[in-house]
N, C-alpha and C positions, 0 to 999 in steps of 0.2 A: 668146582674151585673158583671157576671165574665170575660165577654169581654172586660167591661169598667175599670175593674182593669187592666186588660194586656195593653190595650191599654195605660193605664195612666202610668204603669210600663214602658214599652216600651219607651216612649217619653221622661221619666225621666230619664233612662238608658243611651238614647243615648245622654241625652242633657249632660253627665259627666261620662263616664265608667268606670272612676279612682272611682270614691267614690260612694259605695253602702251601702245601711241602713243593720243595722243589719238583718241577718237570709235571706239579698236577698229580702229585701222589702213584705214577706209573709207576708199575711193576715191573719185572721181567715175563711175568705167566700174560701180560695183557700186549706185551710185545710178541711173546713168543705163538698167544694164538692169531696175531695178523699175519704173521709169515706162515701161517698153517692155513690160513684163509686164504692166502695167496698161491699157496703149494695144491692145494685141493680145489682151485680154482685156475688151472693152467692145463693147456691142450699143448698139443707138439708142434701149434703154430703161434703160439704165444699166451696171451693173459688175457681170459675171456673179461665180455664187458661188469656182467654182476651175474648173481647168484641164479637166476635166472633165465640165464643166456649161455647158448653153445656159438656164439659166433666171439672174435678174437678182434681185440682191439688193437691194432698199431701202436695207435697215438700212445695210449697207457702204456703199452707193451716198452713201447721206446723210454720213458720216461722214469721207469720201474727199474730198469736196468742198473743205470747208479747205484740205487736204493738198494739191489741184492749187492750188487761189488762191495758196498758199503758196510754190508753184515756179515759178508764173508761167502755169499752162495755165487760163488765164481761157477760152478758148471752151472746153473740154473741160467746164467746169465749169459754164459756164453749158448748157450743151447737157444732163448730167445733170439739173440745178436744174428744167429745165423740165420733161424726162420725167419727173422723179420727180412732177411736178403730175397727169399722165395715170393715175397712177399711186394717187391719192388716193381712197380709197375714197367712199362718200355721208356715211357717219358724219366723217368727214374723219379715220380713223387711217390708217395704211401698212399693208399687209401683210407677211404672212412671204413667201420667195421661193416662188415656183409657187403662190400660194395667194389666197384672199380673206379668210384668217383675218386679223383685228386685234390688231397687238400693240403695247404699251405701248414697247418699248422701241426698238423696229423705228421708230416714232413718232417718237419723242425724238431718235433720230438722223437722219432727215432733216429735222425740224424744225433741227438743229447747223447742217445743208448749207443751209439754207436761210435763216438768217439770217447766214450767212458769204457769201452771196451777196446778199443786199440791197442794199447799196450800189450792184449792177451791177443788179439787177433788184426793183426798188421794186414793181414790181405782186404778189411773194411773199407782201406782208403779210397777204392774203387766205387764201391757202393756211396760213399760219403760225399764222393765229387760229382757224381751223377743225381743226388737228391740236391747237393746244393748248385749245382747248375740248373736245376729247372726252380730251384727257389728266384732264382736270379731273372730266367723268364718272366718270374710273376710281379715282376718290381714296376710299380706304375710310375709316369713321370713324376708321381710327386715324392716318391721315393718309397712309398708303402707297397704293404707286398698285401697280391688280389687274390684270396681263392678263386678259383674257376668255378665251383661248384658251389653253392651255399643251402642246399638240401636239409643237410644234416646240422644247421648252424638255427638250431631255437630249442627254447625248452617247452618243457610241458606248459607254462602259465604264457608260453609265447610272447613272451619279452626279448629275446635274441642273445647275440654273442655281440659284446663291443668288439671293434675293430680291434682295437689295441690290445689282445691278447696276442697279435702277432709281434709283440714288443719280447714274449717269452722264446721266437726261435729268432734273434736276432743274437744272444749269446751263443748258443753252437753255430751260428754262421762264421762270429767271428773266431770259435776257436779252430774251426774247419778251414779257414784260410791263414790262421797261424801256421797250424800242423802241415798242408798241403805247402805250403808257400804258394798261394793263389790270392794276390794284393785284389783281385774285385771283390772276393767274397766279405772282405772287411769292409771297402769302403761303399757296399750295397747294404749294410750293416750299420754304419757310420750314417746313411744318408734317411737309412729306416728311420733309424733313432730321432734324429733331429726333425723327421717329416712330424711320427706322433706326438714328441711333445711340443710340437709348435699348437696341437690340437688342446686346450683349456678343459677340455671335459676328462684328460685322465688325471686330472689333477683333483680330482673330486668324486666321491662314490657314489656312483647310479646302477651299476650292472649288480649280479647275483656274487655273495662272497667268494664263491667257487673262481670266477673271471678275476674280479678284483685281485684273490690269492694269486694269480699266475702274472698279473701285473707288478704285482708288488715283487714278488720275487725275481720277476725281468728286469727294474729298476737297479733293483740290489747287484746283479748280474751287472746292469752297465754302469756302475760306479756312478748311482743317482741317489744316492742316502738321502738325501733332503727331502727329494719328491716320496720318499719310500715311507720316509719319519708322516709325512704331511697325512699321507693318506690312512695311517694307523692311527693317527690322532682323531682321524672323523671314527673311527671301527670302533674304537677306543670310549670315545665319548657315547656309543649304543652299545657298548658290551656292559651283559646286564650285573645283578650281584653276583649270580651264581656261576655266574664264570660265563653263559652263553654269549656270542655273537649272532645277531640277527641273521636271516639269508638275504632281506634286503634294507635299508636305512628304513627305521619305522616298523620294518614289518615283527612277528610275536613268534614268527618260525624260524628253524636253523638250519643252514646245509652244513654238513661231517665236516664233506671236503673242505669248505671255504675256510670253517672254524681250524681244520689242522694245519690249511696250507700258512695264514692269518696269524698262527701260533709259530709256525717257523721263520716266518720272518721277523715277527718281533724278538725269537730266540736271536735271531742272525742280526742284530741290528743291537742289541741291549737289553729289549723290554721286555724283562723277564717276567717278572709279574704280572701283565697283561698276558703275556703265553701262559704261563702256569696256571690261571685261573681257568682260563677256556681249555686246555689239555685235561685240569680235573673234570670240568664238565662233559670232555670230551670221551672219558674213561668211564665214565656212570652211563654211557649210550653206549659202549659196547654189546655186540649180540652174544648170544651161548656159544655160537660156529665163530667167535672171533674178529667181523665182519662190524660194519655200520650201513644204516642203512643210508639215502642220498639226503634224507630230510627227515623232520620230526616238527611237530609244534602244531598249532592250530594254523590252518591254510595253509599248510605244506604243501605242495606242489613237485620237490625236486625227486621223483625215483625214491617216494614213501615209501613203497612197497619193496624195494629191490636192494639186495646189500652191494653197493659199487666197488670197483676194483679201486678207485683212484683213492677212495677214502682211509682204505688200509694202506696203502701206497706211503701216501703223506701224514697219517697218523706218525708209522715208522718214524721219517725223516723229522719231524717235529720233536718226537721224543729223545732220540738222538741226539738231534741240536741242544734239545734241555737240557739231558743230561751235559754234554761238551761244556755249556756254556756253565753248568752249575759248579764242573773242576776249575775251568777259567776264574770262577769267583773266588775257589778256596784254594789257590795255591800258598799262599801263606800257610796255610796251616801244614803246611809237607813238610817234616825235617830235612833239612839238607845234609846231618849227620847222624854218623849211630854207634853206639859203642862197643868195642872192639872185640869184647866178651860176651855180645848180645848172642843170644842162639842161631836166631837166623844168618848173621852177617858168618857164624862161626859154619854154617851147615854149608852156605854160600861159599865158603873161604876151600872146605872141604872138595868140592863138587868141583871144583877147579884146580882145584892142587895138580899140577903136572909141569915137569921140567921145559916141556914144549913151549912154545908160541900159540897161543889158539886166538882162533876170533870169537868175542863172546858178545852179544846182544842181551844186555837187562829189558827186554818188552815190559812198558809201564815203569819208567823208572821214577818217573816223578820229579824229584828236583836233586837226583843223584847220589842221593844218599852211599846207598851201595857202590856203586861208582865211584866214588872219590874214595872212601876206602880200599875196594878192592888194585885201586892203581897205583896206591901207596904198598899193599900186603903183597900184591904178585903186579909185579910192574911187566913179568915178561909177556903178558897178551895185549891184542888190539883188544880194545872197547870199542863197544858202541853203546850209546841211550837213547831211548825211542820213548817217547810219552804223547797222549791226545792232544796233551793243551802244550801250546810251542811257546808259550811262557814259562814255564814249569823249567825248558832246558837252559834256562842261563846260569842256573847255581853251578851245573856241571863243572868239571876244573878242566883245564886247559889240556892239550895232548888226548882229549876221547871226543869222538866222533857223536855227535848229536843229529835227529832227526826227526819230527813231525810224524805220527802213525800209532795208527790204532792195531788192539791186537787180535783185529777182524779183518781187518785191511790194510796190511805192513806195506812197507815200501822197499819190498827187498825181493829176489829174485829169490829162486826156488835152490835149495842146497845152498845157502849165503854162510851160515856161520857152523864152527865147531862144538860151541857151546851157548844155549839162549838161557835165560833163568827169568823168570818171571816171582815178583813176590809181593804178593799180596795185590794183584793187579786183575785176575782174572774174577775177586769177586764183584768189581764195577762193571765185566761186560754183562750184557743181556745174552747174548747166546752162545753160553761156552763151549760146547761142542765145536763152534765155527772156529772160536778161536784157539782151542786146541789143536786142531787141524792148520791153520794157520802159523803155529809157535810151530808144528815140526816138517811143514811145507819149507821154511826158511832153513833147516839145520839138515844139514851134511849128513846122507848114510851113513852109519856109524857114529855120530855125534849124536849127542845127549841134552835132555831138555830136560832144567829143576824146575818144578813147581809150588810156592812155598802159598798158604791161604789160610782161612779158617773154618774150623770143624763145625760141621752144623749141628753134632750134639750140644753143641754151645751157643749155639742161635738165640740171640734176645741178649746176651751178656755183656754187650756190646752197643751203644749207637749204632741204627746203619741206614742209608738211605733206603727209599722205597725199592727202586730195582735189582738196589745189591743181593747177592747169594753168598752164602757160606754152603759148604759141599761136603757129602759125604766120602768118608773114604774112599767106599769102593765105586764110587759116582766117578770121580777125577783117573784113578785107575783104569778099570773101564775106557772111557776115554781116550787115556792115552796107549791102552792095548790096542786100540786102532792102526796104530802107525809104529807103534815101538815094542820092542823085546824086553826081559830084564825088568819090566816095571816095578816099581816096590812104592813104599809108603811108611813113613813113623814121624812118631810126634816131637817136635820143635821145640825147646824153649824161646823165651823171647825176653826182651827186656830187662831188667835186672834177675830177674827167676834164675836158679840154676839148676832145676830139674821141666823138665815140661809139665804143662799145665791142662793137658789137652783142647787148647785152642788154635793151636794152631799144628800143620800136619806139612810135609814136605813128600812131595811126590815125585819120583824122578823114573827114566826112559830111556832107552838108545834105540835111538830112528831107525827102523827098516829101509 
C-alpha cells in the first residue's frame, strides 16, 4: 500500500510541480508507518541509532519523546523517560551512543524528553537538575557551552558539527530553570545566546542541512524569527522544483533529516509552501519498512545505506505542523452555527439529555458550533471546547470554557469529564486509535463518549484532505470496545436531510 501511495504521489507530482496539496500530499498510512518504524526499532533502553544498529541513542531517544507525547504514545514515552534515567552518567551528562563519552548536546536533548515528560513523571526533576548542572560546568567564559569529548562530532565526508548546534539545548535549559526555580540555568542560557549570535557565520548556511535544521529550530525556540526567516531564505533560494533541499548549499544530494527538520520550521514560521514542497519530496523517499534513509542523491555521503532514527522522528513533527498550520489557514471556512433540526446537533442534544449537571468536553470543537447551541438547549451543564488551532476558539459564547489541545494530546487530567462528544473531528487525526484512547482516558468511569464521523462506504463523496480517514463501522466500534461497555453504532442524518444518508455514523460507549 505504501508503494502505491508513492507511486501515485510521484505521477501526480510530476504531472504539476508548481502546485502541491497541503502538508506535501501526506497521508495517514505514510505517518502511521514512521511510528511503526519507530516501534520496531526500540530496545528497553531506548531508540536505536538506524536500521542497522543494536546500540541506543540518547540524544535521539531524548528528543523523540515530545514527538510520542504528541501522538498520543504516553507509555512508549514514559518507558524511554525512565530508561534514559539508567542511562545517566555520575557527572550527570548523557552519553554518545555505545559510549561513556559526555556530550553537551546529547545532554540538552534528553534533558527536552524529560521535561516533556514531567507533568506525567514529577520525580524527573532530579534527573533534570543533575544534567543541567553539569551543562552549566561546560559553559566557557565566553558563555558557550564546550563538549568535553568531540569523538563522535564529524560525518562521513568529515566536514564536522558547527558549534552552534548548541543553540538547540539552550531552550530546555531555560525551560529547566523556569520549572526548577533555578535563576542560573536561565541566565547561562541568556549568556549562551547572546555568545553565538555575536558569531556572523550562523547567520548564513555552511554546515549539512541536518545541523542547520536544529539551528533553525533553536532560534525559533529563542524568540529570534528574523534570524530564523534569514536563514530559510538562503534554503529557500536552493530548494530545487521538485521540492528537494540540498544537504549542502550547491551540492545535487539531500539529507531526510535536514529536509523534515527545514520543512517544520518553515511550517512553524508561515512558509508553507516551501514546507509542502519538500514534505512532497520527502514522502516519494519513503522506504517499504516506513523508514528514510540518511541521504540520497549523487555524492551522498550522509548514512546512504542506513534508515536513521532521527529522520522518522522529524518527518512526524513536520507533518503535524503541516497539518496544524493548514486548520490555522482555514478557519473561516468552520460554521460557527448549525440548525437546530440538523441530525447531528439532534443525536448530540439526545446523548445529553439528563436532568443532572454534567461536565461535557466537545474535543475538536472547532469554532463552536455545537457549543453555542448546546448552551442555549441544555444550559444545565459545564462546557468545555478544546480545538488544535487556538484561533478557532473565539467564536465560542461567553460562560464555556475554552482551551488549546489536540485529541492526541489533551490537556486534561485522567477521569476529567462526564460526558466528551467528539464530531466530526476524529477524521483529521492521523492515529485514531491514540486518540480514542485519549477521548476515554479523560471521561469518568461510567461516563460516556459520542462519537459522530463519516462512513467510508462513502469515501470519495466528499472533498477530503490527504491524511483525513472516514471509518468503518466496525473499525470505530472495535476501538472504543477497548475501554468501553454498551458500545453501539447507527447512522446520522445531517443537514437539512431528514432520514440519514449513510454518510455519516454516530458511535457511542460507557467508560470502563
Amino acid at each position: 500500500m505504501l508503494a502505491e501511495l508513492k507511486t501515485r504521489a510521484s505521477r501526480w507530482f510530476l504531472k504539476d510541480p508548481s502546485v502541491v496539496p497541503a502538508c506535501g500530499g501526506v497521508t495517514h498510512r505514510h505517518l502511521e508507518a514512521a511510528l511503526d518504524w519507530l516501534n520496531q526499532h526500540s530496545s528497553p533502553q531506548g531508540l536505536l541509532e538506524h536500521n542497522k544498529s543494536n546500540r541506543v541513542y540518547p540524544e535521539v531517544t531524548g528528543y523523540t519523546i515530545p514527538t510520542l507525547l504528541h501522538i498520543g504514545e504516553r507509555s512508549l514515552a514514559r518507558f524511554w523517560g525512565k530508561a534514559l534515567v539508567d542511562l545517566q552518567l555520575p557527572c550527570g551528562a548523557l552519553p554518545a551512543p555505545g559510549s561513556q563519552l559526555p556530550y553537551v548536546f546529547d545532554t540538552g536533548q534528553v534533558v527536552r524528553g524529560w521535561l516533556a515528560l514531567h507533568p506525567l513523571l514529577p520525580e524527573l526533576s532530579e534527573p533534570i537538575r543533575r544534567a543541567c548542572d553539569w551543562l552549566l560546568e561546560c559553559q566557557d567564559r565566553s558563555g558557550r557551552l564546550t563538549t568535553p569529548d568531540q569523538s563522535y562530532w564529524s560525518t562521513q565526508d568529515g566536514r564536522g558539527v558547527p558549534e552552534a548546534v548548541h543553540l538547540y539545548c539552550l531552550g530546555p535549559l531555560l525551560e529547566a530553570g523556569a520549572l526548577l526555580g533555578v535563576p542560573a540555568y536561565v541566565q547561562a542560557a541568556n549568556r549562551a545566546t547572546e555568545s553565538y549570535l555575536e558569531d556572523m557565520s550562523v547567520t548564513s548556511w555552511h554546515s549539512l542541512s541536518h545541523f542547520l535544521g536544529y539551528i533553525i529550530e533553536a532560534l525559533i525556540e529563542l524568540d529570534r524569527p528574523e534570524l530564523a526567516n534569514n536563514l530559510l531564505d538562503q534554503v529557500e533560494r536552493q530548494q530545487r522544483h521538485d521540492g528537494a533541499i540540498p544537504a549542502y548549499p550547491g551540492e545535487s544530494w539531500t539529507c531526510s533529516t535536514g529536509t523534515a527538520q527545514l520543512a517544520l520550521s518553515a511550517y512553524r514560521l508561515g512558509r508553507c509552501s516551501m514546507a509542502d514542497r519538500a514534505m512532497a519530496n520527502l514522502c516519494d523517499q519513503q522506504t517499504e519498512t516506513g523508514g528514510f534513509l540518511g541521504s540520497w542523491g549523487r555524492r551522498a555521503t550522509y548514512f546512504v545505506d542506513r534508515e536513521i532514527a532521527w529522520a522518522a522522528k522529524y518527518f512526524i513533527d513536520a507533518a503535524l505542523a503541516g497539518i496544524g498550520a493548514d486548520f490555522e489557514s482555514q478557519v473561516h471556512a468552520f460554521p460557527t452555527q448549525i440548525d437546530c433540526a440538523d441530525g447531528r446537533l439532534v443525536e448530540v442534544t439526545s446523548f445529553l439529555s439528563s436532568t443532572e449537571s454534567l461536565s461535557v468536553l466537545d474535543a475538536g470543537c472547532g469554532r463552536g458550533r455545537f457549543l453555542n447551541a448546546l448552551q442555549s438547549a441544555l444550559p444545565q451543564h459545564r462546557y468545555c471546547g478544546m480545538d488544535l488551532a487556538n484561533n478557532m476558539l473565539s467564536d465560542v459564547v461567553e460562560g464555556i470554557d475554552v482551551c488549546q489541545g489536540g485529541l492526541l494530546k489533551t490537556p486534561f487530567e485522567d477521569a476529567t469529564f462526564d460526558r466528551v462528544i467528539c464530531v466530526e473531528a476524529l477524521e483529521h487525526v492521523v492515529f485514531a486509535a491514540n486518540a480514542v484512547r485519549e477521548l476515554c482516558r479523560i471521561t469518568k468511569p461510567g461516563g460516556r463518549v459520542l462519537i459522530i464521523d463519516k462512513n467510508d462506504v462513502n469515501k470519495g463523496a466528499l472533498e477530503t484532505k490527504t491524511w483525513e480517514r472516514w471509518f468503518g463501522v466496525g473499525e470505530v466500534c472495535g476501538l472504543l470496545s477497548d475501554y468501553c461497555d454498551h458500545v453501539a453504532a447507527k447512522p446520522v442524518a445531517h443537514g437539512g436531510k431528514v432520514h440519514p444518508d449513510n454518510l455519516l455514523v454516530a458511535w457511542s460507549g460507557r467508560v470502563r
